[in-house]
PDB file of N, CA, C, O and CB in Angstrom:
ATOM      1  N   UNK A   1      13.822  19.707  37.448  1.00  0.00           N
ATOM      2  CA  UNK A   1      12.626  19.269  36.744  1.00  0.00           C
ATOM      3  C   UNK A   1      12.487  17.762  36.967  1.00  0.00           C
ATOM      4  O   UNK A   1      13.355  16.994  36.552  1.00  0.00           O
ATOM      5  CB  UNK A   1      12.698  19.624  35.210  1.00  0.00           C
ATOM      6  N   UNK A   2      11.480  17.365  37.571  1.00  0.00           N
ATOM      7  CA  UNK A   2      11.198  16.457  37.994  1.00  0.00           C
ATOM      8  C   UNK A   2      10.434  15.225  36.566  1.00  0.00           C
ATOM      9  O   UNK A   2       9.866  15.728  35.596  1.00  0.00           O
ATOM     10  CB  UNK A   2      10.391  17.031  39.208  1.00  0.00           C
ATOM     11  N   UNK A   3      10.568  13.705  36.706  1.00  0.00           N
ATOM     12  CA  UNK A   3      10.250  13.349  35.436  1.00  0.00           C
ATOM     13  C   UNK A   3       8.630  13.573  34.918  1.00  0.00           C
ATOM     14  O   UNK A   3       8.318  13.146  33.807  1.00  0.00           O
ATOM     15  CB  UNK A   3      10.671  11.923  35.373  1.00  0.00           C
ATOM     16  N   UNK A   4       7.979  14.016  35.470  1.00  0.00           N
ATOM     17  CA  UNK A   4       6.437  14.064  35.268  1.00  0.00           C
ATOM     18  C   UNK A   4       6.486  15.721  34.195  1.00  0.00           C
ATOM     19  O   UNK A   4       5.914  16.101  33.173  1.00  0.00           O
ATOM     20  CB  UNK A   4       5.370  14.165  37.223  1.00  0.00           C
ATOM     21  N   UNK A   5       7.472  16.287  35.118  1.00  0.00           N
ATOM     22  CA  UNK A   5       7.151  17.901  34.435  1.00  0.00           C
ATOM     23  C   UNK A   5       7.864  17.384  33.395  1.00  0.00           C
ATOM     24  O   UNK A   5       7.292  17.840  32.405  1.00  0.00           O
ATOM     25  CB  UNK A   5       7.766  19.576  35.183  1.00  0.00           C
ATOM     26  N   UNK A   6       8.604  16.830  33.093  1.00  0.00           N
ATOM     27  CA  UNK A   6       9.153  16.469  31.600  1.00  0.00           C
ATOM     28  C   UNK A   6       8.759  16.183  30.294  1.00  0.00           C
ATOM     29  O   UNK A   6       9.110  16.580  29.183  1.00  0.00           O
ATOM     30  CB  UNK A   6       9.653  15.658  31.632  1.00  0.00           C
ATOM     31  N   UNK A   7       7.314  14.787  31.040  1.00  0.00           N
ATOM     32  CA  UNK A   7       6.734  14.574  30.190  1.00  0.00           C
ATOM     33  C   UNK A   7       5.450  15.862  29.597  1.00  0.00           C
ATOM     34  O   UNK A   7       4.887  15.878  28.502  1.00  0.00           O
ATOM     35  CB  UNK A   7       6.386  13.321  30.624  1.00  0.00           C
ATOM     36  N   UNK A   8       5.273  16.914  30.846  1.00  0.00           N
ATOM     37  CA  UNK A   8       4.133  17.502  30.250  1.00  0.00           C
ATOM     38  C   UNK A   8       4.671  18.419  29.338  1.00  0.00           C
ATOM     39  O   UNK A   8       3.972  18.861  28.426  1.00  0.00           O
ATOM     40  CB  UNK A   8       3.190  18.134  31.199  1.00  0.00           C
ATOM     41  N   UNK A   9       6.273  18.873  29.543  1.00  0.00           N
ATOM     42  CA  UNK A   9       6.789  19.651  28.940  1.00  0.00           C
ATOM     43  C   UNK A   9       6.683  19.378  27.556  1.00  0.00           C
ATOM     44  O   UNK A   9       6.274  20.165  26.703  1.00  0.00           O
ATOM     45  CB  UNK A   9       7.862  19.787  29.379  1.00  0.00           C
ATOM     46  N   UNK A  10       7.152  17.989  27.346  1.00  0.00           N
ATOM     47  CA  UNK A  10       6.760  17.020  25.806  1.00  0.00           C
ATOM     48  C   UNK A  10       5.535  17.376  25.497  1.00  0.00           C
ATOM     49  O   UNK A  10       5.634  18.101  24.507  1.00  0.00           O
ATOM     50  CB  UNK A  10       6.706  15.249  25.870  1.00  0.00           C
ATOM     51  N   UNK A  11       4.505  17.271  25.781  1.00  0.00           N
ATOM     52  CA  UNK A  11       3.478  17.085  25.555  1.00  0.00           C
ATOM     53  C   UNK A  11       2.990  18.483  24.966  1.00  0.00           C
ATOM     54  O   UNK A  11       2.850  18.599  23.749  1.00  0.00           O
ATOM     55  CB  UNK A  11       2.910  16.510  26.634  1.00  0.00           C
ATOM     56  N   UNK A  12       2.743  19.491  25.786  1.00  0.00           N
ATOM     57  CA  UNK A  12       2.908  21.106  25.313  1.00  0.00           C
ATOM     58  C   UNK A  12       3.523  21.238  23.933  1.00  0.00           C
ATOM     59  O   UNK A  12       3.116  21.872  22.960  1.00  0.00           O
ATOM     60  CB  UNK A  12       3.931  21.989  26.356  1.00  0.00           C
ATOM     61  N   UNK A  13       4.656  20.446  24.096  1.00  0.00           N
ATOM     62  CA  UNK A  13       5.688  21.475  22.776  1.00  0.00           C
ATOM     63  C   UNK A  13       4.861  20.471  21.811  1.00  0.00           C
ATOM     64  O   UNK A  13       4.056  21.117  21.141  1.00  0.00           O
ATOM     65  CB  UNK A  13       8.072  21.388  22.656  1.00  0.00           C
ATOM     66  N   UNK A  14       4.824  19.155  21.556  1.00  0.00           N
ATOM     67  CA  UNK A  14       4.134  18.472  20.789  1.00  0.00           C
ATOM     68  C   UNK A  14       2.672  19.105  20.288  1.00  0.00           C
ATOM     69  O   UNK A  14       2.335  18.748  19.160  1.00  0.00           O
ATOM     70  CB  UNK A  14       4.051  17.288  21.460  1.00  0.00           C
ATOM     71  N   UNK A  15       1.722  20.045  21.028  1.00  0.00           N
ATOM     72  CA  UNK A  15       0.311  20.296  21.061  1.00  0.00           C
ATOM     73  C   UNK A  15       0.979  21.458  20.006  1.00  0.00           C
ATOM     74  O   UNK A  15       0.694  21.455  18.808  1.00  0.00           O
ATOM     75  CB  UNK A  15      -0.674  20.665  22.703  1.00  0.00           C
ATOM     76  N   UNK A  16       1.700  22.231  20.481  1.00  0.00           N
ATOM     77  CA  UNK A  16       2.379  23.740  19.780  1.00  0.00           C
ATOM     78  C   UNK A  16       2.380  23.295  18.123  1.00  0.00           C
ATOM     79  O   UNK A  16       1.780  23.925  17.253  1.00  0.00           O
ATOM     80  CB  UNK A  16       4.403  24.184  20.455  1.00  0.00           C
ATOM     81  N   UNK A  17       3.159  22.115  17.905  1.00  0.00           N
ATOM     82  CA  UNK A  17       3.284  21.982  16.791  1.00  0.00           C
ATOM     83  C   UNK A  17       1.801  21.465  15.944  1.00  0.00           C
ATOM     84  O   UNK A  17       1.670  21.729  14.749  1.00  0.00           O
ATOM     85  CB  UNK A  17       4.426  21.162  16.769  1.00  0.00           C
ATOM     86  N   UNK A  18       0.889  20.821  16.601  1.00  0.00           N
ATOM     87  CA  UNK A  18      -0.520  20.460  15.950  1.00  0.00           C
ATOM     88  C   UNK A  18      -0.324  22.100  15.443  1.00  0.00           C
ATOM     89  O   UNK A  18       0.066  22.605  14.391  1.00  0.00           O
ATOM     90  CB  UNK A  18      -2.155  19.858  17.159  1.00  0.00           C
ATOM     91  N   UNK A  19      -0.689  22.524  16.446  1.00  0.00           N
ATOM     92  CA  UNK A  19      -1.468  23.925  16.225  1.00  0.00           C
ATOM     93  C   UNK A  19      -0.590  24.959  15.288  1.00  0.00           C
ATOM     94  O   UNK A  19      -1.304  25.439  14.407  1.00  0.00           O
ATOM     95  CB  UNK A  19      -1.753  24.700  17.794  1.00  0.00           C
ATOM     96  N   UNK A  20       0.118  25.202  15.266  1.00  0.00           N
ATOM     97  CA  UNK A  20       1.045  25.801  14.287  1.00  0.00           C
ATOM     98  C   UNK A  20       0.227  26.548  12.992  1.00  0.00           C
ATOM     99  O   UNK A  20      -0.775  25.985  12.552  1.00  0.00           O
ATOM    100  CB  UNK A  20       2.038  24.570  13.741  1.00  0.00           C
ATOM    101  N   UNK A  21       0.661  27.765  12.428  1.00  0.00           N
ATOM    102  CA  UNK A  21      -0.124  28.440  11.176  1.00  0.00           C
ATOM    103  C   UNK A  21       0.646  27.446  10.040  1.00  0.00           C
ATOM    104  O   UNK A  21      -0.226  27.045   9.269  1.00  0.00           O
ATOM    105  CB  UNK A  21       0.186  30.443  10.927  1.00  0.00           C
ATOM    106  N   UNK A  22       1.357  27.158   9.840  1.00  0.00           N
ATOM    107  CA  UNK A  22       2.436  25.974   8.628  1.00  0.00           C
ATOM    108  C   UNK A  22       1.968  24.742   9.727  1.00  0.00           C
ATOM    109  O   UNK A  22       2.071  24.680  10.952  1.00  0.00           O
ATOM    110  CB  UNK A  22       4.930  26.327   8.442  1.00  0.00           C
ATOM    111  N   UNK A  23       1.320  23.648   8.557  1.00  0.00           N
ATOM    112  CA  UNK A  23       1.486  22.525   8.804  1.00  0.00           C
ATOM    113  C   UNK A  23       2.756  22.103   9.493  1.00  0.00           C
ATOM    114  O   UNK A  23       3.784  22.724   9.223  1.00  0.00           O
ATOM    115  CB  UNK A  23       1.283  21.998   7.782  1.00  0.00           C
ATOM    116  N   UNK A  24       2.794  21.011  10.441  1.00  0.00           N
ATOM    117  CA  UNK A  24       3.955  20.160  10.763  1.00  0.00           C
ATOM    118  C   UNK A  24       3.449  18.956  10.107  1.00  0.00           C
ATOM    119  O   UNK A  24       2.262  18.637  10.178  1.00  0.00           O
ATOM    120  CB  UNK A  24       4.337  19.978  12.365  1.00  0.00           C
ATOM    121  N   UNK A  25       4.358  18.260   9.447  1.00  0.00           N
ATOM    122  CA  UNK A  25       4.109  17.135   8.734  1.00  0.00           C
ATOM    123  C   UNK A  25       4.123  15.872   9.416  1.00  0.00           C
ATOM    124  O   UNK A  25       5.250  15.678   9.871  1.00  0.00           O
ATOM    125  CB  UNK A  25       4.933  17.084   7.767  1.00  0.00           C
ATOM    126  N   UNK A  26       3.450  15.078   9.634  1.00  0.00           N
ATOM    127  CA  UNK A  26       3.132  13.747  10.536  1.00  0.00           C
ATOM    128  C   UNK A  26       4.170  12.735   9.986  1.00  0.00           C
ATOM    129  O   UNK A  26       4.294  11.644  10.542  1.00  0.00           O
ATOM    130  CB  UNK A  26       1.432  13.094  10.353  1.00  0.00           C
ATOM    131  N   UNK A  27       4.945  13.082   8.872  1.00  0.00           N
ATOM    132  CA  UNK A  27       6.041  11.947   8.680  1.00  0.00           C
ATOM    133  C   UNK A  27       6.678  12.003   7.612  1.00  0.00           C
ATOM    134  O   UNK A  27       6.013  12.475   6.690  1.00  0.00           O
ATOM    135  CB  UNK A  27       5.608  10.661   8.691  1.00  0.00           C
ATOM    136  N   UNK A  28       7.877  11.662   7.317  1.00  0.00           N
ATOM    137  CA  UNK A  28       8.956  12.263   6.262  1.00  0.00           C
ATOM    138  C   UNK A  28       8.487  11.717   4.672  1.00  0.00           C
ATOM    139  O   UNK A  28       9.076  12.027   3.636  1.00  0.00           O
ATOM    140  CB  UNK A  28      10.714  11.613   6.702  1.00  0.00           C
ATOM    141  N   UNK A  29       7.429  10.941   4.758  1.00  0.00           N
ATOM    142  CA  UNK A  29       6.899  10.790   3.566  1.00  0.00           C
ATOM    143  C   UNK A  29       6.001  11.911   3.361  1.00  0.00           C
ATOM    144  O   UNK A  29       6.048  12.172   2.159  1.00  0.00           O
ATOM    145  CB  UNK A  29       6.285   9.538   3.426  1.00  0.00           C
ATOM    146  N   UNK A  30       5.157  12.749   3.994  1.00  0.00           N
ATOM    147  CA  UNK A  30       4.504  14.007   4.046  1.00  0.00           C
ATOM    148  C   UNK A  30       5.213  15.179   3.603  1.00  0.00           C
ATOM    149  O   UNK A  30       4.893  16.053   2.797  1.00  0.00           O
ATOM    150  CB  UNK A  30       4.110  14.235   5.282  1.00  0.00           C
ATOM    151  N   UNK A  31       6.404  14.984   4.409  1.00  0.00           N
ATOM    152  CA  UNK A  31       7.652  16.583   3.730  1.00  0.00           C
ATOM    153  C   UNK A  31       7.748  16.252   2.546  1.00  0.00           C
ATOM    154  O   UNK A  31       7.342  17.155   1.815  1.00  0.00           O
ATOM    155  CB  UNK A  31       9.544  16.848   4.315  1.00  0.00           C
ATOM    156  N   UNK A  32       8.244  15.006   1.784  1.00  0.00           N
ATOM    157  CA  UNK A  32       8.513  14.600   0.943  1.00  0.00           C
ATOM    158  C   UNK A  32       7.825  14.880  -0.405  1.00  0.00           C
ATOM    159  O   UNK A  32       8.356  15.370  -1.402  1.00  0.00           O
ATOM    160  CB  UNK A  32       8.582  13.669   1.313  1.00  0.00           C
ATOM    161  N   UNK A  33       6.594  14.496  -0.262  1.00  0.00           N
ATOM    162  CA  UNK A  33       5.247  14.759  -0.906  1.00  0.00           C
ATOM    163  C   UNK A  33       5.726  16.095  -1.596  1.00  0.00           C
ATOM    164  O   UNK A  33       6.280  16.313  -2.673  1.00  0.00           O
ATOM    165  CB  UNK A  33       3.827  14.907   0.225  1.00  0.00           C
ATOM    166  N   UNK A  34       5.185  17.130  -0.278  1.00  0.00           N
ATOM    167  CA  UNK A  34       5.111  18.479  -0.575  1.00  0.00           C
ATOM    168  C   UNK A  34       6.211  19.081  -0.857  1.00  0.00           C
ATOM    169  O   UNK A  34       6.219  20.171  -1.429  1.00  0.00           O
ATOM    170  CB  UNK A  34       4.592  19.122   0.299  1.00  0.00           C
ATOM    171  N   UNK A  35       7.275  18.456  -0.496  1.00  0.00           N
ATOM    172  CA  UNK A  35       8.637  19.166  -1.476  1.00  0.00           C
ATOM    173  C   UNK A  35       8.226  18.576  -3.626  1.00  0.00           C
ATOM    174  O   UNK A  35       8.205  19.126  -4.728  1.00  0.00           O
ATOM    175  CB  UNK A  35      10.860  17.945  -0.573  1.00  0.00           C
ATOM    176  N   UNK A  36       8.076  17.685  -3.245  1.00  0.00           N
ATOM    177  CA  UNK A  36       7.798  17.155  -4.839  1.00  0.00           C
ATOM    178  C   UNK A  36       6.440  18.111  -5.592  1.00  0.00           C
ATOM    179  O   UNK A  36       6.377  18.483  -6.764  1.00  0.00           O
ATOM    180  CB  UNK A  36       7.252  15.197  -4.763  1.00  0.00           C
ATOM    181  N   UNK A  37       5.482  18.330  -4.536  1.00  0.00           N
ATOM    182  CA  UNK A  37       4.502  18.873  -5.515  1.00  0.00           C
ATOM    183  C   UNK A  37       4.572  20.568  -6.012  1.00  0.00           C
ATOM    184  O   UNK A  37       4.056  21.169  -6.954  1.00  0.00           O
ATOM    185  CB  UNK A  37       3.100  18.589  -4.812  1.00  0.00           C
ATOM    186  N   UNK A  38       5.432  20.972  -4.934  1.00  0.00           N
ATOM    187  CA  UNK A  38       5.892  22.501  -5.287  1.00  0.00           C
ATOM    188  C   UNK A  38       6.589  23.107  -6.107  1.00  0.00           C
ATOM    189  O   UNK A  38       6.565  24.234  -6.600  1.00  0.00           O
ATOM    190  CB  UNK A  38       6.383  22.966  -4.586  1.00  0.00           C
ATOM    191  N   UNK A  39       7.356  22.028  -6.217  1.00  0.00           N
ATOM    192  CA  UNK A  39       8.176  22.592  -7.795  1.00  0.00           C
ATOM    193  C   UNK A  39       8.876  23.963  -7.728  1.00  0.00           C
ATOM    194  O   UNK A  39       8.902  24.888  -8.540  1.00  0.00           O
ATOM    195  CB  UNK A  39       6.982  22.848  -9.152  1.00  0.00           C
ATOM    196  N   UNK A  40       9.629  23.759  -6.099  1.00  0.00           N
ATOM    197  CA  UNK A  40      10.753  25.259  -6.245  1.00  0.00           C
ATOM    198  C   UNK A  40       9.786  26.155  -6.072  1.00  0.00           C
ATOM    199  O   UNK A  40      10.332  27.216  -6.373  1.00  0.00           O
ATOM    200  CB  UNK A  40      11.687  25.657  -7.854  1.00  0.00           C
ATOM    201  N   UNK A  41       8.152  26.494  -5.626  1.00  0.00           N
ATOM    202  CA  UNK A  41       7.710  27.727  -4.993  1.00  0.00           C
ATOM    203  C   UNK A  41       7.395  27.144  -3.394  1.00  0.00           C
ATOM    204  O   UNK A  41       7.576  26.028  -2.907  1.00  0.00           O
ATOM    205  CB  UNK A  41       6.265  28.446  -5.874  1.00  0.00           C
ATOM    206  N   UNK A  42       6.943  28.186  -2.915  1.00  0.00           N
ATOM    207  CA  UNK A  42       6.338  28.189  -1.698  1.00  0.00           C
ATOM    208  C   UNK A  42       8.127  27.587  -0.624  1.00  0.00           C
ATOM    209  O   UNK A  42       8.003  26.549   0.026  1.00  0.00           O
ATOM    210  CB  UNK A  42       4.598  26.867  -1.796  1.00  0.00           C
ATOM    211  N   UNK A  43       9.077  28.073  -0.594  1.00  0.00           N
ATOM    212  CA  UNK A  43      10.388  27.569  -0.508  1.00  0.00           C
ATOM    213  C   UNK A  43      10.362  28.010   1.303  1.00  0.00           C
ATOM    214  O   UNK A  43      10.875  27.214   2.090  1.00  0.00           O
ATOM    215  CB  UNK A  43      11.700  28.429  -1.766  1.00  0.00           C
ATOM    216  N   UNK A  44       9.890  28.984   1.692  1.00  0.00           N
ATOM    217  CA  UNK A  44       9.865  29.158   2.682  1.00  0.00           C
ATOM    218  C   UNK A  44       8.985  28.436   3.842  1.00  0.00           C
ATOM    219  O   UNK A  44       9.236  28.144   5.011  1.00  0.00           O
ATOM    220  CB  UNK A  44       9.792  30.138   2.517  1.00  0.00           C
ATOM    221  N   UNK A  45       7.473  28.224   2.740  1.00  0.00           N
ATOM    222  CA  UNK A  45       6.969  27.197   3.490  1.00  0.00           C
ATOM    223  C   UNK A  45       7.772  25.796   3.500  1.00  0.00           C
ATOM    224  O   UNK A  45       7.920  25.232   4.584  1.00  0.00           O
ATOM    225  CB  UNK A  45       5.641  27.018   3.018  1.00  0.00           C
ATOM    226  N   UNK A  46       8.209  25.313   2.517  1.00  0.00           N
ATOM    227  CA  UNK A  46       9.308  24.372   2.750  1.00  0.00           C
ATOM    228  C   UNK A  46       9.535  23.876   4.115  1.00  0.00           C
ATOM    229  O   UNK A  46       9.098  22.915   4.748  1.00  0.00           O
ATOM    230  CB  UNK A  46      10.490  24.949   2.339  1.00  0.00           C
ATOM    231  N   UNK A  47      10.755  25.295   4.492  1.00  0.00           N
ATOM    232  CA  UNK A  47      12.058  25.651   5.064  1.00  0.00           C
ATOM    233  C   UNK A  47      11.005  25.670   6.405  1.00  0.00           C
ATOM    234  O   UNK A  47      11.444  24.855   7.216  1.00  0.00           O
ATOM    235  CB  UNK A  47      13.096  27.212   4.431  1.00  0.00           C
ATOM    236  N   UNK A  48      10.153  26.117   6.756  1.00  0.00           N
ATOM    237  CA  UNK A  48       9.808  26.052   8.059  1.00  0.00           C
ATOM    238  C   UNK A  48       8.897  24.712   8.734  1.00  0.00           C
ATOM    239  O   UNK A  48       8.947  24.341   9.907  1.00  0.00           O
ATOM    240  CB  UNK A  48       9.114  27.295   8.198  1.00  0.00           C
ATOM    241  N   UNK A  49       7.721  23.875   7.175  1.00  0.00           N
ATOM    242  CA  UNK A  49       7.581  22.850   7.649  1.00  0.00           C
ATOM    243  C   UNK A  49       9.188  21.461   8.396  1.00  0.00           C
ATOM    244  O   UNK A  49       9.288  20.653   9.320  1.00  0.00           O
ATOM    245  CB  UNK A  49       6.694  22.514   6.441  1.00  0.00           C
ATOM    246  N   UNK A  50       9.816  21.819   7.589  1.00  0.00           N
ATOM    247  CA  UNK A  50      11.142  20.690   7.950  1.00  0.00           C
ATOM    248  C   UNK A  50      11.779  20.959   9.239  1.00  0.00           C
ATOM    249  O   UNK A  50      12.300  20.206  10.062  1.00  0.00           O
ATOM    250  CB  UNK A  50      12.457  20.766   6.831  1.00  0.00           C
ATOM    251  N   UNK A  51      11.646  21.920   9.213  1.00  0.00           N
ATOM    252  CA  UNK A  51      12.254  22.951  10.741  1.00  0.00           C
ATOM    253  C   UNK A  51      11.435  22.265  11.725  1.00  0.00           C
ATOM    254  O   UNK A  51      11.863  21.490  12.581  1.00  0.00           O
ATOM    255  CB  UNK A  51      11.840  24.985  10.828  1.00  0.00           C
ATOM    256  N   UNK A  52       9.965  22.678  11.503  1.00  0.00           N
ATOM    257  CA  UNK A  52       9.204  21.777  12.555  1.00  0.00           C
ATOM    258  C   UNK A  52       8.949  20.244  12.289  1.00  0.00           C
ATOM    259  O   UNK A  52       8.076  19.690  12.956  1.00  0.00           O
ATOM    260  CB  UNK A  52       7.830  22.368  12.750  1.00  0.00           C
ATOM    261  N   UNK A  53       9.606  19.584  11.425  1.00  0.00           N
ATOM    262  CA  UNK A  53       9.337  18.088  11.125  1.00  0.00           C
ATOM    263  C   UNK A  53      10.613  17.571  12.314  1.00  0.00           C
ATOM    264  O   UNK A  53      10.523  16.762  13.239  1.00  0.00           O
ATOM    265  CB  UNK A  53       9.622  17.554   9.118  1.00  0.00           C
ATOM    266  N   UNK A  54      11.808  18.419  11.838  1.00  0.00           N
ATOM    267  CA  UNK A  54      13.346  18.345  12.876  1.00  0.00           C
ATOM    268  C   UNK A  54      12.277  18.265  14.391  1.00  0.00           C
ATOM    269  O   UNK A  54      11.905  17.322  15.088  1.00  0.00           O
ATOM    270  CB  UNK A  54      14.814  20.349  12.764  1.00  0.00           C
ATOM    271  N   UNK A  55      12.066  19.615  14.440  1.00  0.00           N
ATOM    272  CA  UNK A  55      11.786  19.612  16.447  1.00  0.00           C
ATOM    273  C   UNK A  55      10.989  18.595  16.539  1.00  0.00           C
ATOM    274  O   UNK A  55      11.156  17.980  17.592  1.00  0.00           O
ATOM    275  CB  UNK A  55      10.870  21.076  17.373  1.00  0.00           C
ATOM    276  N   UNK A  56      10.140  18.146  15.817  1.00  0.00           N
ATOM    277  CA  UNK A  56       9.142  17.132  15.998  1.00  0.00           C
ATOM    278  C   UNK A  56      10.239  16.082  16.059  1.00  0.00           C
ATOM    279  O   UNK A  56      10.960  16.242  17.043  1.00  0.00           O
ATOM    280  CB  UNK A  56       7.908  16.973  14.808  1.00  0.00           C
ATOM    281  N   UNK A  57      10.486  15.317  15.485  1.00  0.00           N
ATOM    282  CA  UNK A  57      11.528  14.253  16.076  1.00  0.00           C
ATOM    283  C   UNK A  57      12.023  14.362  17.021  1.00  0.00           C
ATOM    284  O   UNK A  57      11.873  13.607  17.982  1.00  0.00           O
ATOM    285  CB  UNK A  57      12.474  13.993  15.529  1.00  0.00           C
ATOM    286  N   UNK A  58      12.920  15.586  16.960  1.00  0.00           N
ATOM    287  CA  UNK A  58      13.484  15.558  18.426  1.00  0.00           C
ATOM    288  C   UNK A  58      12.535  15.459  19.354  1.00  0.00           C
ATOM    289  O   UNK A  58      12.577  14.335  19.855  1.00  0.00           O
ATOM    290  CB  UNK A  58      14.249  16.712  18.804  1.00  0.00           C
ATOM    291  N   UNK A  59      11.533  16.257  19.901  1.00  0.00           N
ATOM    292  CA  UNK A  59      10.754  15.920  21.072  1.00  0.00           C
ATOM    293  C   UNK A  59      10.695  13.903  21.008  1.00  0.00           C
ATOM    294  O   UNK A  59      11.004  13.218  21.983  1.00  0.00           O
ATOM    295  CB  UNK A  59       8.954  16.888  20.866  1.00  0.00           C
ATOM    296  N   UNK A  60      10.310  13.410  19.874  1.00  0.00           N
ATOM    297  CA  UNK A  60      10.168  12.032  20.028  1.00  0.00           C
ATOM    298  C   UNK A  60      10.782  11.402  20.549  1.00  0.00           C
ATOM    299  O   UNK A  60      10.349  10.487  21.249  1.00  0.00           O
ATOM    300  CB  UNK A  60      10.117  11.492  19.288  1.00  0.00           C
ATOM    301  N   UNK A  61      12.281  11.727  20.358  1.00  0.00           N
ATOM    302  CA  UNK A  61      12.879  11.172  20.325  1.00  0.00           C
ATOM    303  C   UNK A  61      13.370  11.168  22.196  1.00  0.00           C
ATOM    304  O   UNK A  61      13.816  10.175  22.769  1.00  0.00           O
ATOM    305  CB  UNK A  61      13.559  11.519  19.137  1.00  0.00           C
ATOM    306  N   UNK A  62      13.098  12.758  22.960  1.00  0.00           N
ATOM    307  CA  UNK A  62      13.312  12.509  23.710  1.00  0.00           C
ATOM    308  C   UNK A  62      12.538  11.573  24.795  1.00  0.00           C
ATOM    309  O   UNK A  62      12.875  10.819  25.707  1.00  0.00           O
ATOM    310  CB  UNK A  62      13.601  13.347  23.780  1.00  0.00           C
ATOM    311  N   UNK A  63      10.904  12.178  24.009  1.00  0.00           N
ATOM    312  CA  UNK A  63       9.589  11.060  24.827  1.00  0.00           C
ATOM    313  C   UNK A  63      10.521   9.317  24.868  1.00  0.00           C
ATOM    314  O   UNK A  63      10.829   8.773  25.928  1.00  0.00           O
ATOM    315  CB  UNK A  63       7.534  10.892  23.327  1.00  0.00           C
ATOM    316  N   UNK A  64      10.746   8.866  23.812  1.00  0.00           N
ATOM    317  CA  UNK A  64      11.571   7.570  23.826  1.00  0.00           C
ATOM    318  C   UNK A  64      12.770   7.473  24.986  1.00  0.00           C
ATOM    319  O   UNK A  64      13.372   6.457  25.332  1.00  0.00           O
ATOM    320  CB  UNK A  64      12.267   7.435  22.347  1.00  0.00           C
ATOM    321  N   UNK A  65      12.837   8.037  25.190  1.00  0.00           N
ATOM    322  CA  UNK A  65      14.195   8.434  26.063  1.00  0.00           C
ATOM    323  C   UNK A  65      13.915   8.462  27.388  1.00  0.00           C
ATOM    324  O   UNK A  65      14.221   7.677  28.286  1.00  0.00           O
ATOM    325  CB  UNK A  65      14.824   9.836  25.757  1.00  0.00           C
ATOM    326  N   UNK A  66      13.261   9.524  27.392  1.00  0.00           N
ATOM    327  CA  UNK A  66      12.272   9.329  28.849  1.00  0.00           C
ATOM    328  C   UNK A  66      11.803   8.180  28.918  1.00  0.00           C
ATOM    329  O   UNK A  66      12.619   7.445  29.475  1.00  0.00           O
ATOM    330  CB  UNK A  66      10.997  10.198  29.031  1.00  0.00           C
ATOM    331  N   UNK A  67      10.715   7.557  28.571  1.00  0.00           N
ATOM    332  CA  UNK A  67      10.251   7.009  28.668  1.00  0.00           C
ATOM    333  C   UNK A  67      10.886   5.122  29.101  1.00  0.00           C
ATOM    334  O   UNK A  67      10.275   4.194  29.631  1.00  0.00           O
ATOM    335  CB  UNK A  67       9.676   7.565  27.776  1.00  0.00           C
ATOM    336  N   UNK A  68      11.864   5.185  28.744  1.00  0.00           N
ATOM    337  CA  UNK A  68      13.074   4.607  29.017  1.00  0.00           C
ATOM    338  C   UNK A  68      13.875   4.455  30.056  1.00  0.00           C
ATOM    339  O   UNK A  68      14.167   3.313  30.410  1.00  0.00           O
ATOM    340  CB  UNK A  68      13.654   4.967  28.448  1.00  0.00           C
ATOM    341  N   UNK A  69      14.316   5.436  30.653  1.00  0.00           N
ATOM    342  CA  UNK A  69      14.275   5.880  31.923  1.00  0.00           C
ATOM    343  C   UNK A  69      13.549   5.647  32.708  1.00  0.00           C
ATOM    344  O   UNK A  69      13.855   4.943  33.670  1.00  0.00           O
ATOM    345  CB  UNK A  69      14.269   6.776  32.026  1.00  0.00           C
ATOM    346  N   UNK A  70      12.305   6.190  32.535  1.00  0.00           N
ATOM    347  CA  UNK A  70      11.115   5.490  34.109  1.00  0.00           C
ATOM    348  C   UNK A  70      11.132   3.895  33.967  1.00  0.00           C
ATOM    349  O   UNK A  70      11.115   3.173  34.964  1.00  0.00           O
ATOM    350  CB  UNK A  70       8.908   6.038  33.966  1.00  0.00           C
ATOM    351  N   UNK A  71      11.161   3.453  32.816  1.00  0.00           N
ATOM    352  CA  UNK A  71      11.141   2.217  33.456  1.00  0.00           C
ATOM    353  C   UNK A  71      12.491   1.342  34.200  1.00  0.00           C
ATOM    354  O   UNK A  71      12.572   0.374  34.956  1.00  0.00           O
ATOM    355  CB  UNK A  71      10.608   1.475  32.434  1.00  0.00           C
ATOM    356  N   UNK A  72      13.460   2.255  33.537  1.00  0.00           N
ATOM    357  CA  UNK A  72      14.926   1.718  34.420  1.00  0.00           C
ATOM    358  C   UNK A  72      14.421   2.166  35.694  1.00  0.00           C
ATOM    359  O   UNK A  72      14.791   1.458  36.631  1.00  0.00           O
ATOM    360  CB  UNK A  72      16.660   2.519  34.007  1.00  0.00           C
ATOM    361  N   UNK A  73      13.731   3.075  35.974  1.00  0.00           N
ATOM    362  CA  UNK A  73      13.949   3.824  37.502  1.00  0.00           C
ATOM    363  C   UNK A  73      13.110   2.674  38.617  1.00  0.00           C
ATOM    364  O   UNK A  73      13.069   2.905  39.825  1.00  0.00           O
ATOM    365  CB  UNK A  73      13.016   5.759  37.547  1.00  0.00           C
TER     366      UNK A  73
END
């Protein structure tokens, strides 16, 4: 995988998560929020927004990474 298919690969999985039926939360003050306003229901929605808040970082984290790389290269 060459670095271009990398980035589109990022990019895809990033679009996946816009689109998603459960919100992905744009930032840990957002999970945060909605853990506070639920009050112990909706636990599963919880459990799967954070799930995708996790992959969401990670992809970031690798875009940073990459992105890092091309310019060493």
């Amino acid at each position: 995988m060459n670095m271009e298919e990398l980035k589109e690969y990022i990019t895809l999985e990033n679009k996946k998560l816009e689109r998603s039926i459960i919100a992905t939360p744009a930032s840990m003050e957002d999970l945060d929020a909605f853990c506070k306003a639920n009050n112990g229901t909706n636990d599963v929605v919880l459990q799967h927004m954070a799930i995708q808040f996790g992959y969401k970082m990670a992809m970031q984290a690798i875009e940073h990474k990459v992105k890092q790389l091309h310019k060493a290269a």
